[in-house]
Each structure stands twice: as structure tokens, then as C-alpha cells.
N, C-alpha and C positions, 0 to 999 in steps of 0.2 A: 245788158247795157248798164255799165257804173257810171257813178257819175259823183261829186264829191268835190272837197278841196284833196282828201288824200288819197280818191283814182289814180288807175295807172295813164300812166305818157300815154299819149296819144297814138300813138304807135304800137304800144304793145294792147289798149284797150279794149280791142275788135277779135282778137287771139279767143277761140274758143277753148274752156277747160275742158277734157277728157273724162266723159261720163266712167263712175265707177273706178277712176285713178286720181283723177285734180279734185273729183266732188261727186255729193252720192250723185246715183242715177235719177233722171225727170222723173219717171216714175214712183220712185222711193218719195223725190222732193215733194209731188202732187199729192201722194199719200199722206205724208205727214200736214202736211195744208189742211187736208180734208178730216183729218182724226184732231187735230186740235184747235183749228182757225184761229192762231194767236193772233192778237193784238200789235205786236211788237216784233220782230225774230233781232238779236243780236248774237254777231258772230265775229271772229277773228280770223288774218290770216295772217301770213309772216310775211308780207310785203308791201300790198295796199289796200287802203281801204276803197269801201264801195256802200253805194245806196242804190237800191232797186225797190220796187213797188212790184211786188208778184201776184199774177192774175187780178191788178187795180185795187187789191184792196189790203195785202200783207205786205207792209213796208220792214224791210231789211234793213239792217247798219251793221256793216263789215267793219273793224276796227284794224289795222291795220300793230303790225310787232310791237312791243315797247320796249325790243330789244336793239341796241345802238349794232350789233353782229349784224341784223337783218335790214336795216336800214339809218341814214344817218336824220331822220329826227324820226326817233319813236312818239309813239300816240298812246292815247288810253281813252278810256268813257265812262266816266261817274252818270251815275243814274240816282237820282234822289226819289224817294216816292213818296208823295205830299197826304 
């Protein structure tokens, strides 16, 4: 479940990705959870972004293209670290 200002429509949002084609496999993903318990996960795809909280405690931020080809307002995420 995404959720964000840059989520997809409402309509396409519910669409499950295809384990091991659109994204690794649950298993793989559980795996790496458990081998490094990051604080943070940041990732990109080429169309929208997303925020999820996996298993309540790994918050994700999907960043959505910054390419004008893949959408018409591209995004980015500057991270500063204090």
C-alpha cells in the first residue's frame, strides 16, 4: 500500500507488482530486512513514488523518475545528514 503526494492514481494503486519481474521476491525482501534492519530504505522507480512502512518498523521512500521521458514533473530527494 503507497501512499505519498507522488503515489500512483488511485486506480492504478491497488495493481499488485509481479514477485521476481516488477520486484525482488517477499522472500528475498524479508531477507534483506532481517540481514541489515536499516533505519531508512531509499529507492527509485520510473513512474511513482511511494512510502510504506514494512513490517512497522522499516520505512521506505520510493522516489519517483527525474526524467521528463517518464513522467511529466520529475522528482528527486536530497538527503542532508546533520
Amino acid at each position: 500500500m503507497c501512499t505519498g503526494v507522488d503515489a500512483a492514481p488511485l486506480d492504478e494503486r491497488y495493481q499488485l507488482f509481479r514477485e521476481r519481474y516488477d520486484v525482488i521476491s517477499k522472500n528475498a525482501s524479508k531477507k534483506l530486512l532481517w540481514w541489515f534492519k536499516p533505519r531508512l530504505i531509499l529507492s527509485g522507480h520510473t513512474h511513482n513514488g511511494c512510502e510504506v512502512l514494512h513490517e512497522k518498523l522499516y520505512p521506505e521512500i520510493s522516489v519517483p523518475s527525474f526524467s521528463w521521458r517518464n513522467r511529466n514533473n520529475p522528482s528527486f530527494i536530497l538527503v542532508i545528514k546533520a
